[in-house]
C-alpha positions as CSV (number, residue, x, y, z in Angstrom):
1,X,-58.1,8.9,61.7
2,X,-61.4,9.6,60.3
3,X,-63.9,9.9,62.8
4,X,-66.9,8.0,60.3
5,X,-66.9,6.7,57.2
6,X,-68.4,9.7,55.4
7,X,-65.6,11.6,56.9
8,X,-62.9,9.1,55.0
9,X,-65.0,9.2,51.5
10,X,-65.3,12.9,51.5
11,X,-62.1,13.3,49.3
12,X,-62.8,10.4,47.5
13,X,-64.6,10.5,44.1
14,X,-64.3,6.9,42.5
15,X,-64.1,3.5,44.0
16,X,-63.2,-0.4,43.0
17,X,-65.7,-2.8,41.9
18,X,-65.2,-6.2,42.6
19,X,-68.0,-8.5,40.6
20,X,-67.8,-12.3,39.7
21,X,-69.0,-13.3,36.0
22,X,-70.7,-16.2,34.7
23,X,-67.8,-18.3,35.2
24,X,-67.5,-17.2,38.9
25,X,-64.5,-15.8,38.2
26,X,-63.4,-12.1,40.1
27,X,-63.5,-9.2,38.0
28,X,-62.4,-5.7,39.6
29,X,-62.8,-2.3,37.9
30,X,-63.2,1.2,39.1
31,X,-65.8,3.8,38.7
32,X,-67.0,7.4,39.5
33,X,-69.6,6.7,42.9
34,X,-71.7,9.2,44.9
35,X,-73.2,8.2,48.0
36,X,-77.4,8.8,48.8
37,X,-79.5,8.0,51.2
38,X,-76.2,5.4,52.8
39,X,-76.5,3.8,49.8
40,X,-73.5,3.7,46.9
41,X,-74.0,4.5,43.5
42,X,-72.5,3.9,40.0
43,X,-73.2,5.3,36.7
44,X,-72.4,2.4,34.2
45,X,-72.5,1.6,30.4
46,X,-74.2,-1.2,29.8
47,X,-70.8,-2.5,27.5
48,X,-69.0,-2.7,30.4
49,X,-68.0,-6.3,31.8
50,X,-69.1,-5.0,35.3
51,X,-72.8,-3.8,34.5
52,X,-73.2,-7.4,33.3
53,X,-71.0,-9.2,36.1
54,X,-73.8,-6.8,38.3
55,X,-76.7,-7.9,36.9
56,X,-76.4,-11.4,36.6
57,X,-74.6,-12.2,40.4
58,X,-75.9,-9.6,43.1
59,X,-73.5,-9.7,45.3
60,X,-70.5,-7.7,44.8
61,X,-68.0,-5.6,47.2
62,X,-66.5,-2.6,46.6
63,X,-63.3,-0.7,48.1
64,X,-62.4,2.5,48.7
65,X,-58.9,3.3,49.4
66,X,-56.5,6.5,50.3
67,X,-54.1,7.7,47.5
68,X,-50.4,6.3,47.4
69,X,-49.0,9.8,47.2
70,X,-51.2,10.5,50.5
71,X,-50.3,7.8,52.6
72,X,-47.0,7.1,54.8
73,X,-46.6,3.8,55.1
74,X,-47.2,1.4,51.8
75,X,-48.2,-1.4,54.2
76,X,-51.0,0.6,56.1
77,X,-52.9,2.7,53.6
78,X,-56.2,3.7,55.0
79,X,-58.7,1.1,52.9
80,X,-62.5,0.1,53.1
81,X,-64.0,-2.9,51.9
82,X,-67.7,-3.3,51.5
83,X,-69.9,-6.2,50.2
84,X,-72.6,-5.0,49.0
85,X,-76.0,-6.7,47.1
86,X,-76.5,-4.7,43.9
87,X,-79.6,-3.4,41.9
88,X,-79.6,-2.0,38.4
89,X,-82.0,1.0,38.5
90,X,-84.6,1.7,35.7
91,X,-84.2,4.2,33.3
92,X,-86.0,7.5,33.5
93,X,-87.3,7.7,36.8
94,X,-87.7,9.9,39.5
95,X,-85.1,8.3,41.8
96,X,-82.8,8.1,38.5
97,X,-83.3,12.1,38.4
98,X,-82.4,12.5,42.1
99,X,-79.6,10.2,41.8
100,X,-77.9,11.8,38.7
101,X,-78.4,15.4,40.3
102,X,-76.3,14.1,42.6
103,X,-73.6,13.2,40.1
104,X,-74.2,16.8,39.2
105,X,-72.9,18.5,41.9
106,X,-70.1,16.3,42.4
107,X,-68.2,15.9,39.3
108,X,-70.4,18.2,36.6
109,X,-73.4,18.7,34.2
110,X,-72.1,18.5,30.8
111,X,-70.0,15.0,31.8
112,X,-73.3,13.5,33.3
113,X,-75.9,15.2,30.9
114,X,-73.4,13.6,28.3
115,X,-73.4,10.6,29.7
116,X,-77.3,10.3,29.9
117,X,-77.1,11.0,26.0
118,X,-75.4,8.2,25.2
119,X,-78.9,5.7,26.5
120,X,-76.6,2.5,27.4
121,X,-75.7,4.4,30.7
122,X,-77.8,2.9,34.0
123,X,-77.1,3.5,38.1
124,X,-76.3,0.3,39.9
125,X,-76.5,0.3,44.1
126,X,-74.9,-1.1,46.0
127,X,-76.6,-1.7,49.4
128,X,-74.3,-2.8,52.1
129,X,-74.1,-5.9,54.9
130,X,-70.7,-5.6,56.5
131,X,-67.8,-3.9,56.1
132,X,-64.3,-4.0,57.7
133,X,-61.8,-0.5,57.7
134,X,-57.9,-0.6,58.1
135,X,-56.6,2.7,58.8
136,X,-52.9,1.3,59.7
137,X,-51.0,-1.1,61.5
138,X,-53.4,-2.4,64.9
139,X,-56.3,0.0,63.8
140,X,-58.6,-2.6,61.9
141,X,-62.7,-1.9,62.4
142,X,-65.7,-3.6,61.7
143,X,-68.0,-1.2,59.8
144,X,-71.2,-1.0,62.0
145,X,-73.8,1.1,62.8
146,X,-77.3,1.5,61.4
147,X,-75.9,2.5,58.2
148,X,-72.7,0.6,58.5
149,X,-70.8,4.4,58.9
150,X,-69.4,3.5,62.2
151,X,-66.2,2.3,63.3
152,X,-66.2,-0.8,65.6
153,X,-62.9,-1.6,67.3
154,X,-62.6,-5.3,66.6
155,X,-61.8,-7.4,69.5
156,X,-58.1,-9.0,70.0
157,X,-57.1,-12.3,71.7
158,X,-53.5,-13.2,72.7
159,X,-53.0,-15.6,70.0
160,X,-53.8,-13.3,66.7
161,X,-52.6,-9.9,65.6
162,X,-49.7,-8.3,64.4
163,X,-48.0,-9.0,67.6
164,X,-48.5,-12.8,67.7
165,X,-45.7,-15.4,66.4
């Protein structure tokens, strides 16, 4: 098991976005993230159903989750689940520059320089409030910590868990 949460992300490169439009109604996507200063960040065209679903409801969650052909049992995949209020940063701004370097080094200049290009790209953060990890079966965590990186065992009673009837 991973010992922190950045030690379970490291591999990862893109996570699920799960947003509510106008109607209320759930909408889940994916996207490319990078994680700065224990905050979570996206790189979004604006013609995407999410970067609206984002800017009109703040609140969103989004999941991170260990590849089928990595896990061994279908049933306990290693999975977090963050909620999250969002913010869609401004264009052309120092933290915008720092952010997108960021993007640099992880998945490459040209895609993210293209990406810039294009003008209807903008970050959105995700700032997290809670959190809950399930690495298998009996190994559920509450995400805690100052930065909501650590693992905390969740308490059991007799008359819930896997082993209750």
């Amino acid at each position: 098991m991973a010992k922190n949460l950045n030690e379970f992300l490291e591999p990862l490169k893109s996570l699920t976005i799960s947003s509510l439009d106008d109607k209320g109604h759930p909408f889940s996507s994916y996207a490319p993230f990078v994680k700065y200063n224990n905050k979570y960040y996206v790189y979004l065209s604006l013609m995407a159903k999410h970067s609206s679903n984002l800017t009109q409801n703040k609140i969103a969650s989004i999941f991170f989750c260990e590849d089928e052909q990595d896990c061994k049992n279908i049933f306990a995949k290693k999975r977090v689940s963050i909620q999250c209020e969002t913010l869609k940063l401004e264009q052309d701004t120092q933290e915008e520059q720092e952010i997108l370097n960021e993007f640099r080094v992880k998945f490459g200049k040209d895609m993210v320089d293209m990406l810039k290009k294009m003008g209807d790209f903008y970050l959105f953060e995700f700032t997290p409030f809670y959190g809950e990890a399930v690495f298998g079966f009996g190994q559920a965590y509450n995400l805690g910590g100052e930065n909501f990186e650590e693992f905390v065992q969740r308490a059991t009673t007799s008359s819930s868990g896997h082993g209750s009837k």
